[in-house]
C-alpha positions as CSV (number, residue, x, y, z in Angstrom):
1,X,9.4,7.0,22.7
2,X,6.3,9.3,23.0
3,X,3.8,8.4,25.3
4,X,1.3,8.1,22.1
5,X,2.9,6.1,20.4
6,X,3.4,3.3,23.4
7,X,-0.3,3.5,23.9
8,X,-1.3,3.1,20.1
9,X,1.0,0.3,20.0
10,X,0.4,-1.7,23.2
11,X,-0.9,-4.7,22.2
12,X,-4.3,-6.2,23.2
13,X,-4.4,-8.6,26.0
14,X,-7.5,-10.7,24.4
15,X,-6.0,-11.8,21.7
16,X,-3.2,-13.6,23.8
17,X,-3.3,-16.3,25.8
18,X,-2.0,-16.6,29.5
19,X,1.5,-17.9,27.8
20,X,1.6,-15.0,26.1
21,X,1.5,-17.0,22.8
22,X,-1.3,-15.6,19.8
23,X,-4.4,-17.7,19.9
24,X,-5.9,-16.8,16.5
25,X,-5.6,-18.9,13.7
26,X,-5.5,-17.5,10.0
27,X,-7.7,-19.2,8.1
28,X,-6.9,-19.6,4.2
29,X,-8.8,-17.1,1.5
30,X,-11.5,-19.6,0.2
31,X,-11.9,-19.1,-3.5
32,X,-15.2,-20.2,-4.0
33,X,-17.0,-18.6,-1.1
34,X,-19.6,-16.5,-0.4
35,X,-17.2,-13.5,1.0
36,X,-14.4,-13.9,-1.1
37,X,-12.9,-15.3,-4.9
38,X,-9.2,-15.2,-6.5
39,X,-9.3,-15.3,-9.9
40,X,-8.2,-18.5,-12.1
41,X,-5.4,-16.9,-13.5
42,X,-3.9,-15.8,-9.8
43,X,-4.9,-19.2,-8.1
44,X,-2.6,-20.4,-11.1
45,X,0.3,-18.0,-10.6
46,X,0.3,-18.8,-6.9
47,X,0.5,-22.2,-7.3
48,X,3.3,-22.8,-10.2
49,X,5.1,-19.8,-7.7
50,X,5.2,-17.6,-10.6
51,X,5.8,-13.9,-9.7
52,X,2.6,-12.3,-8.7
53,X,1.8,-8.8,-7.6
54,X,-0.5,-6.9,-5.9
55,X,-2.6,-4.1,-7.2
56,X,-4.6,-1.8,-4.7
57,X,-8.4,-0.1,-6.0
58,X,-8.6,3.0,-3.5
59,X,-6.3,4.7,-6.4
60,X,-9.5,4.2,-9.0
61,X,-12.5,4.2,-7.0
62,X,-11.2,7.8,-4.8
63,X,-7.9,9.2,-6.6
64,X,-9.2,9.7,-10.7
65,X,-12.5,9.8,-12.2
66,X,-14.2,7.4,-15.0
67,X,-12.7,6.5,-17.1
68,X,-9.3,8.0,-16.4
69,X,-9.4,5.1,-13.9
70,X,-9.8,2.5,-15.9
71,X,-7.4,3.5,-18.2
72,X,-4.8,3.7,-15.2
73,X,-5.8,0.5,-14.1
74,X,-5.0,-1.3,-17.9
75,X,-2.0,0.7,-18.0
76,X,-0.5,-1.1,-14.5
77,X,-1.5,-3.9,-14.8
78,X,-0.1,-4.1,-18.9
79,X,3.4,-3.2,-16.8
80,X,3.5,-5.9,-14.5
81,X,2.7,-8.2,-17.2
82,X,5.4,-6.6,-19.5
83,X,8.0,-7.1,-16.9
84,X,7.3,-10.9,-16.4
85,X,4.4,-11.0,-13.0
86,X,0.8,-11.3,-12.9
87,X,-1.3,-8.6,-11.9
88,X,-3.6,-9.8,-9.1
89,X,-6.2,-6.1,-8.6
90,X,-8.0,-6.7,-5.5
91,X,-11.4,-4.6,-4.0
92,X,-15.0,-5.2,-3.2
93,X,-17.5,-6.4,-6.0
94,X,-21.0,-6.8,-5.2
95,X,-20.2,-7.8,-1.9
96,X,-17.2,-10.2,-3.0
97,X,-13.2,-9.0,-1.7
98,X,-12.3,-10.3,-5.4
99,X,-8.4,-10.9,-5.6
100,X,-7.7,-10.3,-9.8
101,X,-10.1,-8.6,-10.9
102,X,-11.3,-9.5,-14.8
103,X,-11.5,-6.9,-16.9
104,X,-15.3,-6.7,-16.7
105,X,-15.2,-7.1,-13.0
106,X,-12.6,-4.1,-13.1
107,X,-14.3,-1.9,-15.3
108,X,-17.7,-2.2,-13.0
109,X,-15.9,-1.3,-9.7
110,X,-14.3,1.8,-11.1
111,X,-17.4,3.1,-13.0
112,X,-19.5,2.4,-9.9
113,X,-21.0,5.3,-7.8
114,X,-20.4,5.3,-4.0
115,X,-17.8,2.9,-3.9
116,X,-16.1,2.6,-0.3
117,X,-12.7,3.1,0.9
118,X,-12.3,-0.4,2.6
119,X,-9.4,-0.8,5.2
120,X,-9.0,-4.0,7.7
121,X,-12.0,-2.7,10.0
122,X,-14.4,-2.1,7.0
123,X,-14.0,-5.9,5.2
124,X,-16.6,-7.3,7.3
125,X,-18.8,-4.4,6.5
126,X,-18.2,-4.3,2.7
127,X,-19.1,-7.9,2.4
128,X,-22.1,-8.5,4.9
129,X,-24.0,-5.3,4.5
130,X,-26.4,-4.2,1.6
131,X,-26.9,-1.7,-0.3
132,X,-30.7,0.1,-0.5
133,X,-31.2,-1.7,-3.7
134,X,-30.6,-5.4,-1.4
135,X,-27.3,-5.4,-3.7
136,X,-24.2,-6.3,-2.4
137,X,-21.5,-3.5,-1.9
138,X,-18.6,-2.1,-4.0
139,X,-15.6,-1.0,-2.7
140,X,-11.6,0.1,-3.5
141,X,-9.3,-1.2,-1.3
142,X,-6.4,0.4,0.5
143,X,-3.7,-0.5,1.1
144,X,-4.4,-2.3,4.7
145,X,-7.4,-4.3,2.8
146,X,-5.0,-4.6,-0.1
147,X,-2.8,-6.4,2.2
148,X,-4.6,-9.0,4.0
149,X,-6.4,-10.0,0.9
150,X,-3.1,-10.4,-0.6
151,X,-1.4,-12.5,1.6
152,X,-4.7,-15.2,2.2
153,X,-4.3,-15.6,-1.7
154,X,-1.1,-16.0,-1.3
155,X,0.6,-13.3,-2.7
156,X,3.7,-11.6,-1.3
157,X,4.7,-8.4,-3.3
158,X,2.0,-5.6,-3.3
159,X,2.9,-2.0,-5.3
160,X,1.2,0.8,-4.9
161,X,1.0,5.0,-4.9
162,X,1.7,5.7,-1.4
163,X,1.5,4.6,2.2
164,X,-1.2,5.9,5.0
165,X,0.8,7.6,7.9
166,X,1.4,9.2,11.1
167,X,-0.8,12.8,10.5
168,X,0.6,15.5,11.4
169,X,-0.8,17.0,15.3
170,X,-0.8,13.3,15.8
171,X,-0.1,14.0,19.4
172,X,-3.6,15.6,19.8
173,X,-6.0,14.0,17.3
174,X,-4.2,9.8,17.3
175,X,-5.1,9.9,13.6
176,X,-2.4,7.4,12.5
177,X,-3.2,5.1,9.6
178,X,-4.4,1.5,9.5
179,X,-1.6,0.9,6.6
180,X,1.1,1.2,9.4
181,X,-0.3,-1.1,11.4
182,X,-1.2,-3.8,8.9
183,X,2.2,-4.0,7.8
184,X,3.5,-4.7,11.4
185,X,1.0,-7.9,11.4
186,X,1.0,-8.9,7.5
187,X,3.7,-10.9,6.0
188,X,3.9,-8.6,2.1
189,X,6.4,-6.2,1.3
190,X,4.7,-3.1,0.0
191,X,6.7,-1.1,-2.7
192,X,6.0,2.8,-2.7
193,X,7.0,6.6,-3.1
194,X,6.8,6.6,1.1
195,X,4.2,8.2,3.0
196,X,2.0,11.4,1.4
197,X,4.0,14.7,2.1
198,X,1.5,16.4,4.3
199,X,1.8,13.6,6.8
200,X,4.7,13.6,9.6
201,X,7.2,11.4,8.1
202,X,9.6,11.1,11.5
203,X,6.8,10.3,13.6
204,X,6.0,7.6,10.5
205,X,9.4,5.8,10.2
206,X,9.3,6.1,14.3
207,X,5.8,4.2,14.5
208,X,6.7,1.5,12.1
209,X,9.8,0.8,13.5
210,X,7.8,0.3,16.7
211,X,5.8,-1.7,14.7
212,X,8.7,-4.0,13.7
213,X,8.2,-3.1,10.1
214,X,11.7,-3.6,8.2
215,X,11.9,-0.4,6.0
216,X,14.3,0.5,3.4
217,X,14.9,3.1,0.1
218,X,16.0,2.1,-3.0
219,X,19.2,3.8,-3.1
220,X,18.2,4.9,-7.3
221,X,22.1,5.1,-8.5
222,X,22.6,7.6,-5.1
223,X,25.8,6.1,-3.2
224,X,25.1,7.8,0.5
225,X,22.9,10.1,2.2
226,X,19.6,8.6,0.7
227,X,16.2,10.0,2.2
228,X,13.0,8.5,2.7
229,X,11.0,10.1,0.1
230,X,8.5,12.5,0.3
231,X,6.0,11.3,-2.2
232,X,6.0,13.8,-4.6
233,X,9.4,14.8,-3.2
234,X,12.6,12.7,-4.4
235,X,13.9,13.9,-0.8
236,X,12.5,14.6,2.8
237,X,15.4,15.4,4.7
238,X,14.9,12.1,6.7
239,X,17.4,10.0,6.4
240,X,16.2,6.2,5.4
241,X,16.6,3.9,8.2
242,X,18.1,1.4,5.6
243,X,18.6,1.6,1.9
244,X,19.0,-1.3,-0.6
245,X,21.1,-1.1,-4.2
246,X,18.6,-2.5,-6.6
247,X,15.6,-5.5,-6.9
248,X,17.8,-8.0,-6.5
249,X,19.1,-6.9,-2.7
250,X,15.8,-6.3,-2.1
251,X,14.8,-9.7,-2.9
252,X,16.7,-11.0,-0.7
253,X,15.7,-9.0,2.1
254,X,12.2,-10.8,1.8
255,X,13.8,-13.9,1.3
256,X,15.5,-14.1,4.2
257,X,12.4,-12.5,6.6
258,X,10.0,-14.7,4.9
259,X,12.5,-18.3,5.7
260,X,13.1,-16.4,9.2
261,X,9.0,-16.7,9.8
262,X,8.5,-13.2,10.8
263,X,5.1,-12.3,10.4
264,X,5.4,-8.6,10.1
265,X,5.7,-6.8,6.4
266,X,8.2,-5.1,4.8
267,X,8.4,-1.4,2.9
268,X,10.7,-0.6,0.5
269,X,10.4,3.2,-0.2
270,X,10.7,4.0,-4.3
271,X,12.2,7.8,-4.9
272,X,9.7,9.3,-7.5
273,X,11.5,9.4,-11.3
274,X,14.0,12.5,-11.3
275,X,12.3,14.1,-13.5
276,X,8.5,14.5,-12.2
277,X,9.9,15.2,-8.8
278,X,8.7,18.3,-7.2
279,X,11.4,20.5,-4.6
280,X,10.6,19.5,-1.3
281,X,10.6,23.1,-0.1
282,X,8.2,24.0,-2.6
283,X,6.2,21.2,-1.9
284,X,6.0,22.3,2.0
285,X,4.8,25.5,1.4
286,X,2.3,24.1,-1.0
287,X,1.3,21.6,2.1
288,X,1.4,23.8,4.7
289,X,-1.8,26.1,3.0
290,X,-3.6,22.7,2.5
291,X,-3.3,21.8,5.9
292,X,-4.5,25.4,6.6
293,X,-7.9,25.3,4.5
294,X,-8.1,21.9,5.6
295,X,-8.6,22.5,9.8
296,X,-11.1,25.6,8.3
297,X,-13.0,23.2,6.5
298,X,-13.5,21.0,9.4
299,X,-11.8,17.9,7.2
300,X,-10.9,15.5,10.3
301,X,-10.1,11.7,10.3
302,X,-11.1,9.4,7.1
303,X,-12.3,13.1,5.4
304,X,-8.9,14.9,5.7
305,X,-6.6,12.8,2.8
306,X,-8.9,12.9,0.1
307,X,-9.6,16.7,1.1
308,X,-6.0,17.6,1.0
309,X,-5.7,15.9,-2.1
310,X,-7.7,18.0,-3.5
311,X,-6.7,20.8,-2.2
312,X,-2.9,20.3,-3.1
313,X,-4.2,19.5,-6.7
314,X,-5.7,22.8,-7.1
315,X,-2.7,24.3,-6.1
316,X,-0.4,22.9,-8.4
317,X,-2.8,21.9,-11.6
318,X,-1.5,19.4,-13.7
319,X,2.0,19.1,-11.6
320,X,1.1,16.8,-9.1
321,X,-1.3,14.7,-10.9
322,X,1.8,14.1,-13.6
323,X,3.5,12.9,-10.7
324,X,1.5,10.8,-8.9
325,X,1.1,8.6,-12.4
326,X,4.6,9.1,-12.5
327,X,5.6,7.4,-9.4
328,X,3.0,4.6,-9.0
329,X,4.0,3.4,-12.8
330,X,7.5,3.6,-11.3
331,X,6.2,1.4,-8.0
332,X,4.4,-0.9,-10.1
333,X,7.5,-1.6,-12.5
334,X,10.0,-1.9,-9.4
335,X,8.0,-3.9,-7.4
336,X,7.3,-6.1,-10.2
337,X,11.5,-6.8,-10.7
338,X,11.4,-7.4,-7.3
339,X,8.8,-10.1,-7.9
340,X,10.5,-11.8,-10.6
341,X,14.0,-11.9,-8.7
342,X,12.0,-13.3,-5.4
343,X,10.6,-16.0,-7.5
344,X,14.4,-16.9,-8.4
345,X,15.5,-17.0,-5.0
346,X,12.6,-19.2,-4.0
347,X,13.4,-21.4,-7.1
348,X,16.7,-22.0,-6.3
349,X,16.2,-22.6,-2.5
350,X,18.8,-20.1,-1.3
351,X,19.2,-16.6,-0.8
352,X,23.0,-16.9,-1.4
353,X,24.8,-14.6,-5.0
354,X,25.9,-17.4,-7.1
C-alpha cells in the first residue's frame, strides 16, 4: 500500500484508550435542541421503521442555481415518495443541521446567498458561528455532513449524485475527500454513480477499502465484467471490487453488516441510465483540459471540484448537466427500492430468501 495512504489512514491514538478500545460515546441527534431538529414526519418514519432515505443539499446550494434547485429538490424527493420511502433532506438553516427539511425550510436554504459547503469538520462551525447580520448560518450538506446527520436521526439509506474522492496527484497534494473517510466510521450505505471522473478512481476503491468500506456495483442486467462507474461514464475500466444483481441483494448486504455491528458504511455504486451515458474516452479527454485550466487557475483543495465542474460544463453544454439529473434521479429511485426491501428484511427478522 502506498506510503500515503498508511499515513492518511493511521488512526489517532487520542481517541483510544490504553486497551485499544474507542472511548467516545455517540450521543443521539436531539430533536428539539438548539444545534439540531428532525422533522415530525422523519421522527415518525424512524420510529414505525418505515423506509426512510437520505437526501444531501450540497447538490442545490453549489451544483444549480435558483430555482432550478428547488425544482430538483421537489422532483427527488416526489420519487422517493412515489416508490414507497420518506424523503428526509438534510443541511444547515439558520444555524440548525435540520434533518427533513419542510418545504419552506427547503425553499429558504436553496434561495439563500452564501450558503456553505458543510462537511464533518465544518458542523460545529455552521451551527455556532454568526453571520454579520448576528443571524445564524445556512449551509448544504455533503455528503460526509449528509451522513452523520443521517445516521443520529436514525436513518440508514442516503442517495445521492456522486462521492468525494481520492484527487488525482494525490501523492503530492493529500487532497482526498472527507466522504471516504466518513463512510469508513458511519454506519449508512450511500447509493451513487461512484466517484466524479476527474478524480483517481484506483487510488479511490484502494483508500476505501483501506477504510473498511464494503463497496459494490449494481450489476444493471450486465452478467460479468461490471466496472465501477465513472460518473458520467457507465464504465471506468476498473473492475468493481463486488457487484450485486438488484435492490433486494443489496438489501441484504446491509442487513447482514448492520446485525454483524460494523460500524463502517457501505457504497453501492449505480451505473448512470444507458442512455445519458457519456464514452469514457471522450469523457477523459474532456477531463484531462479541465484539470489543465484548473492547475493554471490556481483552483487547489475545497476550490478545485466546483471549478472543474464548471469547467467540464462549458465543455460539453447541455450534455453533462442532462446527465448528472439523469443519474442522481436514477440514485435516488434505486436507493429508495433498496430502502423499501431493507425495511422487509428488518420486518421479518431475517435476511434469509423465503
Amino acid at each position: 500500500m502506498p506510503l500515503w495512504i498508511r499515513r492518511a489512514c493511521r488512526p489517532s491514538l487520542k481517541s483510544r484508550s490504553l486497551t485499544g478500545r474507542c472511548t467516545a460515546t455517540r450521543r443521539p441527534l436531539s430533536v428539539n435542541s438548539r444545534f439540531s431538529q428532525v422533522s415530525e414526519e422523519v421522527q415518525q418514519a424512524v420510529a414505525e421503521r418505515r423506509p426512510v432515505v437520505a437526501l444531501e443539499s450540497t447538490i442545490y446550494t453549489h451544483g444549480l442555481p435558483y430555482p432550478d434547485n428547488l425544482a430538483l429538490a421537489s422532483r427527488l424527493e416526489s420519487l422517493v415518495r412515489v416508490n414507497g420511502g420518506v424523503p428526509a433532506t438534510i443541511g444547515i438553516l439558520e444555524g440548525v443541521a435540520r434533518v427533513g427539511l419542510g418545504a419552506d425550510e427547503l425553499t429558504r436554504l436553496v434561495s439563500s446567498s452564501g450558503a456553505r459547503k458543510v462537511s464533518r469538520r465544518d458542523l460545529g462551525f455552521a451551527c455556532g458561528m454568526t453571520g454579520i447580520d448576528g443571524k445564524g448560518l445556512n449551509g448544504g450538506t455533503t455528503v460526509s455532513g449528509t451522513m452523520i446527520l443521517a445516521h443520529k436521526a436514525g436513518i440508514r439509506i442516503f442517495a445521492t449524485g456522486g462521492l468525494g474522492g481520492v484527487h488525482r496527484g494525490a501523492e503530492q497534494t493529500m487532497d482526498v475527500s472527507a466522504d471516504l473517510t466518513e463512510l469508513g466510521r458511519t454506519p449508512v450505505a450511500v447509493i451513487s454513480s461512484g466517484c466524479k471522473s476527474f478524480l483517481d478512481i484506483p487510488k479511490t476503491l484502494e483508500y476505501l477499502e483501506t477504510q473498511g468500506v464494503a463497496v459494490a456495483t449494481f450489476a444493471d442486467g450486465r452478467e460479468s465484467n461490471v466496472d465501477f462507474p465513472a460518473f458520467w461514464s457507465r464504465d471506468s475500466g476498473v473492475r468493481s471490487p463486488a457487484v450485486v444483481r438488484d435492490e433486494a441483494e443489496a438489501a441484504r448486504v446491509i442487513y447482514a453488516h448492520v446485525s454483524l455491528g460494523l460500524q463502517s458504511g457501505l457504497h453501492f455504486a449505480n451505473p448512470i441510465p444507458e442512455r445519458y451515458s457519456i464514452p469514457h474516452i471522450q469523457m477523459e479527454t474532456t477531463i484531462a483540459q479541465a484539470l489543465r485550466e484548473a492547475e493554471t487557475a490556481g483552483a487547489i483543495g475545497a476550490a478545485s471540484t466546483p471549478y472543474i465542474l464548471a469547467k467540464i460544463k462549458d465543455l460539453t453544454g447541455s450534455k453533462s448537466v442532462e446527465a448528472n439529473k439523469a443519474l442522481v434521479e436514477a440514485n435516488v429511485i434505486r436507493g429508495t427500492k433498496v430502502a423499501v426491501a431493507l425495511q422487509k428484511l428488518e420486518m421479518d427478522g431475517s435476511g434469509e430468501d423465503k
